[in-house]
C-alpha positions in Angstrom: -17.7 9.9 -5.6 -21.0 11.5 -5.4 -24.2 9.2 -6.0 -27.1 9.5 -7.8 -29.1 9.2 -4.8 -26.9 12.4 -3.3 -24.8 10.1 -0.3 -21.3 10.3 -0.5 -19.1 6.9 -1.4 -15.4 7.6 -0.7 -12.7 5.4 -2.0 -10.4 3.5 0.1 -7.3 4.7 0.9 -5.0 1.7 0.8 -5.3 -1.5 -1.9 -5.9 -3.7 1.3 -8.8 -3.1 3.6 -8.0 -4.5 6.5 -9.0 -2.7 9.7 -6.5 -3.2 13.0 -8.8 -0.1 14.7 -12.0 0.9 14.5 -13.9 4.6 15.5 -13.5 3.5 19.3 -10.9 1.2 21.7 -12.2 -1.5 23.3 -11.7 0.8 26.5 -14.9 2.4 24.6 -12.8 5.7 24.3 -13.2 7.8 20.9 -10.4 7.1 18.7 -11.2 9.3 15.9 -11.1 7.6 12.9 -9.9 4.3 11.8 -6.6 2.5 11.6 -5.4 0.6 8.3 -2.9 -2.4 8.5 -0.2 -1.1 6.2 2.6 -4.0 7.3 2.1 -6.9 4.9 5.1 -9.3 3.9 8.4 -7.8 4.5 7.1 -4.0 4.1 4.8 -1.5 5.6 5.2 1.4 3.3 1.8 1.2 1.3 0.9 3.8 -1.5 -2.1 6.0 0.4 -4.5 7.3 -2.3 -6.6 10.5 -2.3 -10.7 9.0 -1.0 -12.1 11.5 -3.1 -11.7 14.7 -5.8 -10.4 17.8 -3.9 -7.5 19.9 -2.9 -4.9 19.8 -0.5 -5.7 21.9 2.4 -3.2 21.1 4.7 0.1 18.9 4.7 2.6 18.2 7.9 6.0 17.9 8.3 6.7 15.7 11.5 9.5 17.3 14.2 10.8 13.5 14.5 9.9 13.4 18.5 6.7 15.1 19.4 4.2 12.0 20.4 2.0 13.9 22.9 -1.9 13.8 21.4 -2.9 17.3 22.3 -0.6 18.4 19.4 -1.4 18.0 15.7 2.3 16.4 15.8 1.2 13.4 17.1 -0.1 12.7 13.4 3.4 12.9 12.1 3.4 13.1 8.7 0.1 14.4 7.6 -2.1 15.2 4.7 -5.6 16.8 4.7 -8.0 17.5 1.4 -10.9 18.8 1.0 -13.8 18.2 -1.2 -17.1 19.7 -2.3 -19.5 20.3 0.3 -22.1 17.4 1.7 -25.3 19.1 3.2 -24.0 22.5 3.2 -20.7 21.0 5.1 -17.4 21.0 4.4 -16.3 17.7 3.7 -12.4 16.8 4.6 -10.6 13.4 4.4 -7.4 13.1 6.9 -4.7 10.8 6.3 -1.6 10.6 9.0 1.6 8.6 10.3 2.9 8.6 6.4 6.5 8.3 5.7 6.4 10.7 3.3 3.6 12.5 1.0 3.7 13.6 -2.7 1.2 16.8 -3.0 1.3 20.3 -2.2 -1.3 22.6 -0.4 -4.0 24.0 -2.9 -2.8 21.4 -5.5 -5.9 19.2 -6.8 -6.4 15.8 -6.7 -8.3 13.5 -8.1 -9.7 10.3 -6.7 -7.5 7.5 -6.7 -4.5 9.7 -6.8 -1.2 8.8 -4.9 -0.6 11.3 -2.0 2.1 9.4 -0.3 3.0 6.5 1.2 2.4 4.8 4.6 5.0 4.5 7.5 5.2 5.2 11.3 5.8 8.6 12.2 4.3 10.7 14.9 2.5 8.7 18.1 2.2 5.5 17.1 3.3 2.2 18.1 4.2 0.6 14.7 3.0 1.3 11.2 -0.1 1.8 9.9 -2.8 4.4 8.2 -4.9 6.6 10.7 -7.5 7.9 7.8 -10.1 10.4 9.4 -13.3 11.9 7.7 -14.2 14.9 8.9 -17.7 16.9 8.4 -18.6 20.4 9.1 -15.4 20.2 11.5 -16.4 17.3 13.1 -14.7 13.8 13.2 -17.5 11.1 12.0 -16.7 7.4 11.8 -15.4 6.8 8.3 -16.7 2.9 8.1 -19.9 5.3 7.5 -18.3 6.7 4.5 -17.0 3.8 2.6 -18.5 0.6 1.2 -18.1 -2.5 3.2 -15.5 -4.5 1.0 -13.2 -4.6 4.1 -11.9 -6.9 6.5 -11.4 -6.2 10.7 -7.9 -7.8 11.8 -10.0 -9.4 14.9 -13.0 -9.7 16.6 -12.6 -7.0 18.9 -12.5 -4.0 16.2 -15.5 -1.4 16.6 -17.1 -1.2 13.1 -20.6 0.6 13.5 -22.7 2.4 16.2 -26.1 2.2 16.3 -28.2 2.8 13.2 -24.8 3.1 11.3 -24.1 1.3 8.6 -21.7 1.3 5.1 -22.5 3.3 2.2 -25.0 1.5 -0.2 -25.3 2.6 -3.7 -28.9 2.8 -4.8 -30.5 0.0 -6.3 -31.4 2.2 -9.8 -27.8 3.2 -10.2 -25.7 1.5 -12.8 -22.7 -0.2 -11.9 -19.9 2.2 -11.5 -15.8 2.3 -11.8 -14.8 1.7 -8.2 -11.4 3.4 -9.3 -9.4 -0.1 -9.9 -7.8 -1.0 -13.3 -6.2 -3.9 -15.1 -3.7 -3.3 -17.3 -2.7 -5.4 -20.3 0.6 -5.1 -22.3 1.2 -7.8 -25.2 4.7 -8.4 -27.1 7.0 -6.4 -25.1 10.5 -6.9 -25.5 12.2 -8.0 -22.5 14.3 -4.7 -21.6 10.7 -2.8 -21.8 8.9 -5.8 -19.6 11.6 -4.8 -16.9 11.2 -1.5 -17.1 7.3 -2.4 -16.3 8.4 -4.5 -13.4 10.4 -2.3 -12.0 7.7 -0.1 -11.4 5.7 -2.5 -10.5 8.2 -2.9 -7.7 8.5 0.6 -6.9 4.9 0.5 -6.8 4.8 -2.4 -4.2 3.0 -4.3 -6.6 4.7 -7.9 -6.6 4.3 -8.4 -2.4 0.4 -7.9 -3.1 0.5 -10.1 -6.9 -0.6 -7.2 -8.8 1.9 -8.1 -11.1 2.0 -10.8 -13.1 4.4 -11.2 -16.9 5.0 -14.5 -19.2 6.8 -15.0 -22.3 5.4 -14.7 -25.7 6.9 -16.9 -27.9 9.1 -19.9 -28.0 12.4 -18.0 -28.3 11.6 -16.1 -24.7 12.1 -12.8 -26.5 9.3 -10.6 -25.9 6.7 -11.0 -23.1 3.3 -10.5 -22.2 2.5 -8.1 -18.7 -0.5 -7.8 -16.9 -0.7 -5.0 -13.6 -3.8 -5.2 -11.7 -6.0 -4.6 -10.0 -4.5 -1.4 -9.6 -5.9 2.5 -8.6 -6.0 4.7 -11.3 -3.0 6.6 -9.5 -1.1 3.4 -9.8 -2.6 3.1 -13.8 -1.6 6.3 -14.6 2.1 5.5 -13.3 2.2 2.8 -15.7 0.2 3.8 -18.7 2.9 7.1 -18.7 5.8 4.1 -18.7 4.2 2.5 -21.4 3.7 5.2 -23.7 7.8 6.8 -22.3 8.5 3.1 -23.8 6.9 3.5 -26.7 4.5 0.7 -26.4 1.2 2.5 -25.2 -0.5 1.0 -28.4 0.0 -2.5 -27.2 -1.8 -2.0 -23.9 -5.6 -2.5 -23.1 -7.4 -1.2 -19.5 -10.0 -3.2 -18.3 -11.9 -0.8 -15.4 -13.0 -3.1 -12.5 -17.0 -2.4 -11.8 -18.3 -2.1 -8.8 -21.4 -4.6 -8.5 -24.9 -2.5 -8.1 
């Protein structure tokens, strides 16, 4: 999103920030961008969302053995979009080693939108997100680009440089969506509540207890669901089910505010 202030706050890619590599190895060589633990429970194929508004400007089909990292194939699967300008600069947002991806070159996103999903193709030795922001052409640490609600998998993970720092909203701006919802579904039979959750598992919603559904009344026939905190990509997935079921008029969104 664009700030009142004129900075640039993108979204996070993945529902968990947890950072395995930073913009440099510890060898103190430039890695480019950041790495995003993807493998959490049993499974590593995370949803990836769009950072920001923009359009598709590149996608990748991996060739399934390429690895070296002078070739664009070492990204494997790969998407690129683009958004409005910052300072006169083009403004892109890469996101690589997917297992597969969802969007189209020229189509537009929006912010929060599912692109694709996480996996472990290209050069990589095991599954995660690479996520890369690019400026003007040039690769610029994304920690710079994003707030700090994040969490480094050790010690040793390069954050910031000096005089870099996370995005910080200005103090005279009202509290914004951050993107995340809640969604709340009363008195739903029990054939519609497992339509919801099986969504909710295609969604990979249960391993992260996004998901959470109760009975209603004494007879266990109808059932009460609540999905979040989810990314409006993931809302929009289940706001459609709802209203497919017939039951959109039972539902309430809660957005979840970022604090000021």
């Amino acid at each position: 999103m664009r700030l009142s202030n004129g900075e640039v706050l993108l979204a996070w890619p993945l529902a968990q920030h947890i950072i395995t590599q930073g913009w440099h190895y510890n060898n103190g060589k430039s890695h480019n961008g950041i790495d995003m633990r993807t493998l959490i429970g049993n499974t590593s194929m995370r949803p990836v969302y769009s950072a920001e508004d923009g359009t598709v400007s590149a996608t990748q089909v991996w060739d399934g053995h390429t690895k070296d990292e002078r070739s664009m194939q070492s990204y494997g699967n790969r998407v690129d979009i683009s958004h409005a300008s910052y300072k006169g600069k083009a403004l892109l947002t890469r996101y690589a080693h997917l297992s597969s991806f969802c969007v189209k070159v020229g189509q537009k996103v929006k912010e929060g939108q599912l692109i694709g999903y996480s996996g472990a193709t290209g050069n990589v030795y095991g599954a995660h997100l690479h996520f890369e922001v690019l400026l003007g052409g040039k690769r610029t640490n994304p920690l710079t680009w994003l707030d700090d609600a994040y969490i480094v998998a050790s010690s040793n993970v390069y954050t910031y440089g000096p005089g870099e720092h996370a995005v910080e909203r200005p103090t005279d701006a009202p509290a914004s969506v951050n993107g995340l919802q809640i969604i709340k579904a009363t008195g739903l039979t029990n054939a519609q509540a497992w339509e919801v959750y099986m969504l909710a598992t295609k969604l990979d919603l249960l391993t992260m207890q996004l998901y959470v559904a109760k009975f209603a009344d004494a007879n266990n026939t109808t059932q009460d669901v609540e999905v979040g905190p989810v990314t409006q990509g993931d809302a929009k997935q289940v706001l459609a089910l709802l209203d497919k079921l017939g039951v959109q008029g039972k539902a309430t969104v809660e957005a979840v505010q970022d604090a000021a």
